[in-house]
C-alpha positions in Angstrom: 8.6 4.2 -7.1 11.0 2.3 -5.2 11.4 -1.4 -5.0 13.3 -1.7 -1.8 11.5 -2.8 1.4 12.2 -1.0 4.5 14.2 -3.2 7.2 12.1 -4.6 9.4 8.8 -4.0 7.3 6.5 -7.5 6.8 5.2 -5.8 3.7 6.1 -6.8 0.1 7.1 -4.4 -2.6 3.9 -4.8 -4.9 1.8 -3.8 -1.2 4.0 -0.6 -0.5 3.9 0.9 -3.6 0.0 0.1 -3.7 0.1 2.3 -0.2 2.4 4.9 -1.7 -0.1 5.3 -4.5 -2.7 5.6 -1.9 -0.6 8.0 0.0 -0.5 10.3 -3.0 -4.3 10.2 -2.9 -5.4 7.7 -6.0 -8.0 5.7 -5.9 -8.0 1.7 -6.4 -9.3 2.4 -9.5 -6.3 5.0 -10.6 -3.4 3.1 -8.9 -4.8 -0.2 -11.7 -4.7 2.1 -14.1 -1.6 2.9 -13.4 0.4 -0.4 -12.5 -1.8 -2.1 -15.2 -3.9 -4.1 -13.3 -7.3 -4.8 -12.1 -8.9 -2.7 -8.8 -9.7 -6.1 -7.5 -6.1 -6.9 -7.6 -5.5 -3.9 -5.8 -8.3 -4.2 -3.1 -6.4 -7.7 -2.4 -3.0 -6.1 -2.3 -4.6 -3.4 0.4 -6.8 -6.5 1.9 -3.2 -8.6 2.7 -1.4 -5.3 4.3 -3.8 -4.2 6.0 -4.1 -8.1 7.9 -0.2 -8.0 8.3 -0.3 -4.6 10.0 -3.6 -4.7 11.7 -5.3 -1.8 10.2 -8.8 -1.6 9.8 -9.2 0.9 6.8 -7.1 3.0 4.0 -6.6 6.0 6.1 -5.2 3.5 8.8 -2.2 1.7 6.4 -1.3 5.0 5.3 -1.3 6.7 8.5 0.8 3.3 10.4 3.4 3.1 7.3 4.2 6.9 7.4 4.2 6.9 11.2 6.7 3.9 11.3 9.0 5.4 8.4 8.2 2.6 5.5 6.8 5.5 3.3 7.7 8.9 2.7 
């Protein structure tokens, strides 16, 4: 997965590819597994983005990042 940051996206790297993950249809659990950390640490990755772009749920982070281009 990529590293770059989108212009104009208040997300950080670690957050996006957590949502791309999520995108892709893994679960908290899966996407640990996979970056090799906890599912708390992923819950609090989600947690942040989801405060920065003022989503309420996972459907609703993926859904606002694809619509405004940061994720393909």
């Amino acid at each position: 997965m990529s590293d770059q940051v989108p212009q104009g996206c208040p997300l950080t790297p670690p957050q996006l590819e957590t949502i791309r993950w999520l995108s892709l249809g893994k679960t908290g659990e899966e996407i640990g597994e996979i970056l090799g950390i906890s599912r708390r640490a992923i819950e609090r990755r989600l947690d942040r983005a989801k405060a920065v772009t003022g989503t309420y749920n996972r459907h609703g982070i993926v859904g606002f990042c694809l619509r405004k281009g940061w994720i393909t």
